[in-house]
N, C-alpha and C positions, 0 to 999 in steps of 0.2 A: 477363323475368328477366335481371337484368346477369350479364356472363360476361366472363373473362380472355383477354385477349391470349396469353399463355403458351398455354391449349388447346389441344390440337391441334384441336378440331373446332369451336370457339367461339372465333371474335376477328375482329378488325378490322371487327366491329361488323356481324356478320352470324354468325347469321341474327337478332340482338340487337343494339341497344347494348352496351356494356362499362361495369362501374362509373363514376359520376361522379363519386365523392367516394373515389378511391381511398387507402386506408390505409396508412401507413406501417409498420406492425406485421403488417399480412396481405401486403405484397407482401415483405419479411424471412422470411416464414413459405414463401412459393414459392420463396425466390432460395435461401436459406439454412437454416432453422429448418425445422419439423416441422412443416406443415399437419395441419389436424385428422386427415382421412384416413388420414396418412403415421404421425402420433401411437399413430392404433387400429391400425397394421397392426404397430407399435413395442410395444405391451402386448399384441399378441395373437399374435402370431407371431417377431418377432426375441429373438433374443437375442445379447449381450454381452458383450465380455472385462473389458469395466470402464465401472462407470458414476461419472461425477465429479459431484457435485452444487456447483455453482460454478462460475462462469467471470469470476473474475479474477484475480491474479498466478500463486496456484497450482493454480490448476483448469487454465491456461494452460500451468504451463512442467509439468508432470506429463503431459497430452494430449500435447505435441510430443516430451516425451523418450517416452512410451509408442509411438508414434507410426513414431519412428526408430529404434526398439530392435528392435520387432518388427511385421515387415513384412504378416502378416496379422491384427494387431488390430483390435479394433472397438470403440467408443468410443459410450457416451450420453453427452452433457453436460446437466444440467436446472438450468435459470437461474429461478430466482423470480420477475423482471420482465420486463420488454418491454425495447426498442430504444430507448435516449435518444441514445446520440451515440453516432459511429464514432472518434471521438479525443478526445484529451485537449483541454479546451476552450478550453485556451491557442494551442491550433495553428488555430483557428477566428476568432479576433477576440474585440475588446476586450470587448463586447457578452453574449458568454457567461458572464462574469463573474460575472451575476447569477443562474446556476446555482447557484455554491456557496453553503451550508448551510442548513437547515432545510427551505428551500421545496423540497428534492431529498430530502429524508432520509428515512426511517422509522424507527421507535422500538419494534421489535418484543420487548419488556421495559417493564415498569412500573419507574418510580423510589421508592426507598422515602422515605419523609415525612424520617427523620433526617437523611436526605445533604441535600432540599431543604432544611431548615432548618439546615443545620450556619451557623455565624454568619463572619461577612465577616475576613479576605480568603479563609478558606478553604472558602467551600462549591466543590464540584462539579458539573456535569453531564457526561453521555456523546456527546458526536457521534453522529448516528447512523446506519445503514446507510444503502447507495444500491442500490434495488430495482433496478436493472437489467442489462441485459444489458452486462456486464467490469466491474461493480460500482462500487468507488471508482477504479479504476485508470485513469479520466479526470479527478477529481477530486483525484490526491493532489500532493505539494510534486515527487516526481522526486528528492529526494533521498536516494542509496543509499550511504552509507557504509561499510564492514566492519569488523565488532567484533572488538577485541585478547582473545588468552586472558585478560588480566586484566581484561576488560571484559566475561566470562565466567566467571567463576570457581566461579558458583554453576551452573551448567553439567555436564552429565555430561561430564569429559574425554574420554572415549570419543568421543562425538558430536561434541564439538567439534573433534577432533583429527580425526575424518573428511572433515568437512567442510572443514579447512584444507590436509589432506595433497595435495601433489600427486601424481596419476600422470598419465604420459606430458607433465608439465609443465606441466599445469591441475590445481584446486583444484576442488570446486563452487562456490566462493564466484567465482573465475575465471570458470565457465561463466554461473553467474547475471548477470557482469557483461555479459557477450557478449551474453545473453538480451535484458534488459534495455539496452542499448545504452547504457552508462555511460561517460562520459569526467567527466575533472579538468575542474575548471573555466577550468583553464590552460591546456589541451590539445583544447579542441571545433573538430569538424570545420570548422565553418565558420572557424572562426579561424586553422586551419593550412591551410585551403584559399586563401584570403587572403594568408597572409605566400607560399605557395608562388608563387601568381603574381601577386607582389609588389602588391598592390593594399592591400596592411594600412595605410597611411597618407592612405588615402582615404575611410576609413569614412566619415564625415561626407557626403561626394558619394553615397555607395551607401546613403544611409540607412539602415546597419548599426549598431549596438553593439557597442565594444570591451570585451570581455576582456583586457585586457591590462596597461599603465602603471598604471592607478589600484590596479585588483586586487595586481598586485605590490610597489606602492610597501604597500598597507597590510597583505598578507600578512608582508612582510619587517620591518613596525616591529611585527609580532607576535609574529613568529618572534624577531627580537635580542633583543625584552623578555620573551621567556616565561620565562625560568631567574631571572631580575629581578624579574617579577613574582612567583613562586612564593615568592620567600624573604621578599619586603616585606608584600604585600597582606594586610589583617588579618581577610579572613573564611576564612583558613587555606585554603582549598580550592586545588589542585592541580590548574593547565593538564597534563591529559596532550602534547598536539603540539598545531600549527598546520596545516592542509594544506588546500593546494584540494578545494572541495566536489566531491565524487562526484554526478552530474547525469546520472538515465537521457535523456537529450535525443536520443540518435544515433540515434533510430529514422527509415530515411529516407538515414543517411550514405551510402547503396551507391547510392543515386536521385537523389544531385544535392540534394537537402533539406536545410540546412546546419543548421537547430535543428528537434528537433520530438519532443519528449515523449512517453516513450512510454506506451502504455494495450493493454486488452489485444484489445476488439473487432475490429480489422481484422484484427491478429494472429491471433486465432482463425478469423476467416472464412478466410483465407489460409490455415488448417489444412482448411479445410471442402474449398477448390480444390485443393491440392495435394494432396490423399490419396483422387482417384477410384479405383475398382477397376475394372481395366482385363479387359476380355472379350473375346477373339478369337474371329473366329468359327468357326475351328478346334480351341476348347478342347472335350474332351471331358466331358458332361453327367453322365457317371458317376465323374469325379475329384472327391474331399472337396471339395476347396479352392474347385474352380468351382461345383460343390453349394453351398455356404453361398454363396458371392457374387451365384448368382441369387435364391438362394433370400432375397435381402433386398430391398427395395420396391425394384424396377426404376424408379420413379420416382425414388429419392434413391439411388444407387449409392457411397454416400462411405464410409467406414471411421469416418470424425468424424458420429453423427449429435447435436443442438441441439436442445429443448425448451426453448421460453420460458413466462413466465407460466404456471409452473408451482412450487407451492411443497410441501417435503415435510414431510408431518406428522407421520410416524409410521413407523419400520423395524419391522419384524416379524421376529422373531427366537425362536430355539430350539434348545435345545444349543449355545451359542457360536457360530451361525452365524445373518445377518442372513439374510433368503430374497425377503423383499419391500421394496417402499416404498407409503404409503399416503399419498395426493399429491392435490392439490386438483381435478387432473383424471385420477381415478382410480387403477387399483392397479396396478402392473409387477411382475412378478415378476422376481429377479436370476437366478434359474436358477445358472450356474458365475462372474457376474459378482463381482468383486473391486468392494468398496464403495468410494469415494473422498471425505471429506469437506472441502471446501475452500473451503469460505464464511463467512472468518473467527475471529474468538475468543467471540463468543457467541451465534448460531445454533446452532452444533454441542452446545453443553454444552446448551441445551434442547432438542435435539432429544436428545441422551445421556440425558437426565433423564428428556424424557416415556417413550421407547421401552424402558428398559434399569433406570428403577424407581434409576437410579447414583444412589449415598450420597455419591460425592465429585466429581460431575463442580460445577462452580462453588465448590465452597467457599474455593478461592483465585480474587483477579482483581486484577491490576495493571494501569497505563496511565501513560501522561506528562501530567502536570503542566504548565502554559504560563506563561511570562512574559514579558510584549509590553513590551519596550523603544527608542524610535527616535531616536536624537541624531544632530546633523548639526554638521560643521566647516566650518569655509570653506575655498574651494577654494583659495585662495592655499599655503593649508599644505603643497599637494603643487607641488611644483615641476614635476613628473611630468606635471602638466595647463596647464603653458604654451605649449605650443605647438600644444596643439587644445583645439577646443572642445567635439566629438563627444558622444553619449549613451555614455558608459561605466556598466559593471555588474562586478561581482564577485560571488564564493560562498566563504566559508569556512566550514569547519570545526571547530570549538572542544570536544573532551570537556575534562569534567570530572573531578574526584573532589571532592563535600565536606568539610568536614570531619571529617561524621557517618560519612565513605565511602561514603554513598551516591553515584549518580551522574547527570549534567546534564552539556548541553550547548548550545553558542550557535550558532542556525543563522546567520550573519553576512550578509546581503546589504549590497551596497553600491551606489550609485545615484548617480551625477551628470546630470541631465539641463537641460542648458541651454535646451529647449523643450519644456516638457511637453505643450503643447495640439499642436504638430504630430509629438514623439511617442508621442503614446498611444497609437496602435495598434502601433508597432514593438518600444516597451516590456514591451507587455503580451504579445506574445508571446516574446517575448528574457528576461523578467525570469526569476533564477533560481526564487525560490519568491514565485506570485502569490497567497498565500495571505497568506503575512505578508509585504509589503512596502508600498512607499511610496504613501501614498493620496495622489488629487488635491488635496486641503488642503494636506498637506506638502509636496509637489511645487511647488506656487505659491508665488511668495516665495522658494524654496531654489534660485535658477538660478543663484547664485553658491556655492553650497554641495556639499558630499560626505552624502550623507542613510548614516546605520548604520542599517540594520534587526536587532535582535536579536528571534528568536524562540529564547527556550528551554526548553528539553524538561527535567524530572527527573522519573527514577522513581520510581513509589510503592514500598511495603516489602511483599514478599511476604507476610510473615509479620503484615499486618497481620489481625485478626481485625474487623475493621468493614468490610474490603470484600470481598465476594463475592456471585455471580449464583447465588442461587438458586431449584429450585423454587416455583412461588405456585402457587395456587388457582384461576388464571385460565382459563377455560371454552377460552378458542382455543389449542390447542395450541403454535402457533407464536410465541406471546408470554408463556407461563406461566412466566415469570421473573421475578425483582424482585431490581438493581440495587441496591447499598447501596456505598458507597463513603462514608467518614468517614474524612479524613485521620487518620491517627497524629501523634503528638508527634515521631516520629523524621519523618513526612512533610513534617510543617510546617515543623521547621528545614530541609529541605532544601528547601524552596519559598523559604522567607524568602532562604538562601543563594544561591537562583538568582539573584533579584533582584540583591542586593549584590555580590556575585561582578562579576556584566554591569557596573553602575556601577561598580565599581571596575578593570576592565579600560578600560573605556572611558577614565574617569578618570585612567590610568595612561599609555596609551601616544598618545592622543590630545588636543590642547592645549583644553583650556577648550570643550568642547562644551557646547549647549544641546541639550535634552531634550524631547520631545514631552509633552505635559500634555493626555489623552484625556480625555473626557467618562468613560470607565470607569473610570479614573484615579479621576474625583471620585466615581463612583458608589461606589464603594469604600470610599474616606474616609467618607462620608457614613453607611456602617453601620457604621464600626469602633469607633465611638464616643468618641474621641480629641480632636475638633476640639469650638471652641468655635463659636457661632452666628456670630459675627464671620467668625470662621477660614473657615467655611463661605463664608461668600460670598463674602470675597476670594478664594477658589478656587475659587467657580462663575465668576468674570469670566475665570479664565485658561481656562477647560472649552476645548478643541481648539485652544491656542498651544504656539509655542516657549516656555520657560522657563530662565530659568537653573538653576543647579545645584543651589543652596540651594532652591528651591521645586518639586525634580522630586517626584513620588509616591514616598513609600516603600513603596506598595504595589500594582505594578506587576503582581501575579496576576490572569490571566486563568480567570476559571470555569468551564472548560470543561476535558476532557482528550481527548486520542487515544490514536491504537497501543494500545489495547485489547489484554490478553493474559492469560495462564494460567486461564483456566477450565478445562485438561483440562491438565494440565502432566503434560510428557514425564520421563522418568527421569531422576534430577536427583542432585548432592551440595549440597540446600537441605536438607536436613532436613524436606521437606513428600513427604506418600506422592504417589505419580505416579498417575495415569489411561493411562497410553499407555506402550509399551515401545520399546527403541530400533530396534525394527522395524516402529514407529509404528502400531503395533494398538491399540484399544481394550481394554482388561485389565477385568471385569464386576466384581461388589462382591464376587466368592471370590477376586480375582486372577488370571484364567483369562482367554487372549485370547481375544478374537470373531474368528474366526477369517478372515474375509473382509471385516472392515471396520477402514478405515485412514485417521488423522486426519494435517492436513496445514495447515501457518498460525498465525497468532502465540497461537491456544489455548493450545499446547505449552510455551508459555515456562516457561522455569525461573526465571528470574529479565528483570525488565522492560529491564533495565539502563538508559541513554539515549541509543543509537543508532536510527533510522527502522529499522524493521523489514522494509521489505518485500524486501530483497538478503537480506536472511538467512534468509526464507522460503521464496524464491526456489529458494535451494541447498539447502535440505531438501528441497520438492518435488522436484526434480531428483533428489536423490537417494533417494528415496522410491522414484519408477519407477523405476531402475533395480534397487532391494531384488528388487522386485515381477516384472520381465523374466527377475532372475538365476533368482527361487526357480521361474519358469514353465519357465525354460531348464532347471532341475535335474530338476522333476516330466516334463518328454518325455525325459529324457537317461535316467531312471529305468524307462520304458515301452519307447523305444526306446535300444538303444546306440549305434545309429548318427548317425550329425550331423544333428540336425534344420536343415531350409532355411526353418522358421518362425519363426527370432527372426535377425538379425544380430547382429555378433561384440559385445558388451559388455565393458568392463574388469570383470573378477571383483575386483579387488583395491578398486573403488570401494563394492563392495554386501559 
């Protein structure tokens, strides 16, 4: 029988061998996660101040704020997948690459027939989940922007206006950013670390990537033409500003680690190490406090406990109050545990649907819209790049408004690279969003060039009635969904307007660019039914070249959407009735809250708008646990009058 090194009374390969085909997922389970053992002693005897289902952005920043708020809580986290990677994949090598989309996903929803058949440029599909453990938060772009009140409107003021107020000189939107280790793309550590000791004009020797001349030369011909472009441009749409992209990347700035993207897995282990509970051997066996802290599996002694590969199927619930979870490896009961849902925008609404019988959880769902744009100038045009030669990048940021008023915006990358083949690996990990940027095709051939990547985002229209997740028929709980997404009339012109909008910015402040012309490009064409057979094929020869101006795609939609949201939407001035109150409880089909379970994640959206969602997430969770700390603070202040030493001090004026 093989046995663990860890043992205390089996290892180093007596009185046995030790496993030979040791696991990646079971030695996670010993270091960190819940062994089986630790699991049954977790539904058979512990209980919980809160249990979070999810562990990524806000499963993450809810644990550390609950965590620091009050000093003897106790925490489940139960994650649906296993162990894929402990960072973002960019901070890994170029190689990882081949992680993102499909081959990583799952699709826990059925899609309905009318979306897959809606007719070309505008059908859909959904992105889909990443089963594991810190979920997408290894996979996403990193870019966290902060939405303006009028990029909120449809917004409860109320919420909104909490989340931007500050006290004591932070905002939560502030805290999320600290969270998330956000800097401008003007201003990253390694870049100010660099001019500090003065080495900034050696990048090229340090085989680094500048931030800096190219970025600011095409930041500032955006910035003079935006008021210029806003009055000329004839698809009427409205540059809100210009501003360097917001880049969670700092994760690492306090370690000497100049770029490094942050995700949530190590971050959460980090919560697992630094929140042991500490036992003297002097404490006495008959105090509360030291009661419950033996009293929990002397094997895992943490305040944070981790349940992987584990998925939940079913809450159990009566009189407004959830009691259990019924779970693929069996049943927990919550006991006084506070419910936490934070895996997502459409897990939770079928989980709301199967468990709670809700009439409205899915009936609204928004997400963004994509439009893959990429033109390149010569590099002569910047005079900025005469005197090196170096791999430069930039990140801007570009909102919108349509015409229609709805809103989009252009995630901008910028990419000079004079040697792609020697730097692909420094690229791939420097680039701002490796998701839409400059593929190896483009990259070749463009060494004397400035490559624009535009990827942009527009929202869909809440109030559209062809898209919503609702209940199906489907026997497995955890997929008895069905997805229906049929752009509107109002979505289409704003998709059409992404496109032209991006060409005509481009077209505007930059001199005679050519245009990327993708095979998806022609896929496109080919179903819109527009072109002649001739036409066709002169446009399959161009399939993945530069092109000029006159022969780019006018139909640069990409079929796919992200940022997934409002299936449980928060209390809102949309004119759509809410699922959730602004103390983010689940409200049941009488309107009556559940009174121990509390939703948290881009579900909530009131309106999609087209900002990256996950800073804005961020700051709700945050301020979610603190709601949750204050009303714990209020129920002991209530029992006892005196100061309880079980929570630290909290800002009242934040909850």
């Amino acid at each position: 029988m093989a046995n663990y090194a860890s043992s205390k009374n089996l290892g180093n390969g007596y009185p046995t061998p030790g496993p030979q085909k040791p696991d990646i997922q079971d030695i996670m389970n010993h270091a960190y996660f819940l062994t089986e053992g630790q699991w049954k002693e977790a539904k058979e005897n512990n209980s919980y101040d809160y249990i979070i289902i999810g562990s990524g952005f806000c499963g993450y920043a809810f644990a550390k704020r609950i965590l620091e708020n009050e000093s003897e809580a106790t925490i489940l986290m139960i994650e649906r997948g296993g162990f894929l990677l402990p960072t973002h994949f960019q901070n890994l090598g170029a190689s990882y690459k081949k992680l993102v989309g499909p081959i990583s996903e799952t699709f826990p929803w059925s899609l309905s027939q009318s979306t897959m058949l809606e007719k070309a440029p505008y059908r859909v599909t959904q992105h889909g989940m990443l089963p594991y453990f810190g979920g997408r938060s290894f996979l996403w772009s990193a870019w966290c922007p902060q939405p303006e009140q009028r990029q909120a409107e449809k917004w409860s003021p109320e919420l909104f206006e909490s989340l931007t107020k500050k006290n004591n000189k932070t905002s939560y939107f502030d805290e999320a950013l600290k969270l998330l280790h956000v800097h401008k793309s003007n201003d990253l550590p390694f870049s100010e670390n660099l001019k500090k000791m003065g080495l900034n004009k050696n990048l090229s020797e340090l085989r680094l990537p500048e931030y800096g001349a190219l970025q600011d030369a095409v930041y500032k011909k955006l910035k003079d033409k935006r008021e210029e472009f806003n009055s000329n441009n004839k698809t009427e749409a409205e540059l809100m500003k210009v501003e360097y992209a917001s880049l969670a990347c700092g994760d690492g700035e306090d370690k000497g680690i100049d770029f490094n993207k942050f995700s949530t897995p190590t971050a959460i282990l980090n919560l697992v190490d630094s929140t042991a509970f500490v036992i003297n051997k002097d404490d006495k066996d008959d105090d509360p406090v030291i009661k419950k802290r033996k009293g929990r599996n002397n094997m895992y002694p943490n305040r944070l406990h981790i349940v992987t590969e584990c998925i939940v199927e079913e809450i159990s619930n009566e009189n407004n109050k959830a009691y259990a979870l019924l779970t693929t490896r069996g049943t927990i009961a919550l006991n006084d545990a506070e419910l936490i849902l934070a895996t997502g925008a459409m897990p939770p609404a079928t989980l709301i649907q199967k468990s709670f019988n809700h009439k409205l959880a899915g009936n609204h769902f928004t997400a963004h819209t994509i439009s893959a744009i990429t033109a390149r100038v010569k590099k002569d045009k910047f005079s900025e790049l005469s005197k090196n030669n170096n791999l430069q990048m930039g990140a801007i940021y570009l909102p919108f408004f349509a015409k229609n008023k709805q809103q989009f915006h252009i995630q901008l990358s910028i990419i000079h690279d004079p040697d792609p083949k020697a730097n692909k690996e420094t690229a791939m990990r420097y680039m701002p969003d490796v998701v839409s940027t400059a593929s190896p095709e483009q990259l070749k051939g463009s060494e004397d060039y400035i490559i624009l990547v535009c990827a942009v985002l527009g929202e869909l229209d809440i109030h559209n009635e062809n898209a919503s997740f609702n209940a199906n028929k489907d026997t497995d709980p955890t997929t008895a969904s069905l997805l229906r997404c049929n752009p509107s009339p109002l979505d289409k012109e704003t998709w059409d307007d992404m496109g032209e909008t991006a060409y005509a910015i481009l077209d505007y402040v930059f001199d005679n660019p050519e245009y990327w012309y993708s095979d998806l490009n022609y896929y496109q064409e080919s179903l819109v039914g527009k072109y002649s057979k001739d036409e066709l094929e002169k446009r399959d020869k161009m399939q993945n070249s530069w092109v000029k101006k006159k022969d780019r795609t006018p139909y640069p939609h990409v079929p796919a959407m992200v940022h997934e949201g409002s299936t449980l939407p928060i209390e809102n001035k949309n004119g759509i009735k809410h699922v959730v109150n602004l103390d983010y409880q689940l409200l049941d089909n009488d309107d009556k809250a559940v009174s121990n379970l509390f939703i948290t994640g881009a579900s909530l959206w009131a309106q999609s708008g087209a900002w990256n969602p996950t800073l804005t997430m961020t700051a709700m969770a945050l301020q979610l646990a603190d709601k949750r700390s204050a009303a714990k603070q209020k129920r002991l202040k209530s029992k006892n009058p005196e100061p309880t030493a079980v929570l630290t001090l909290i800002d009242q004026s934040k909850s």
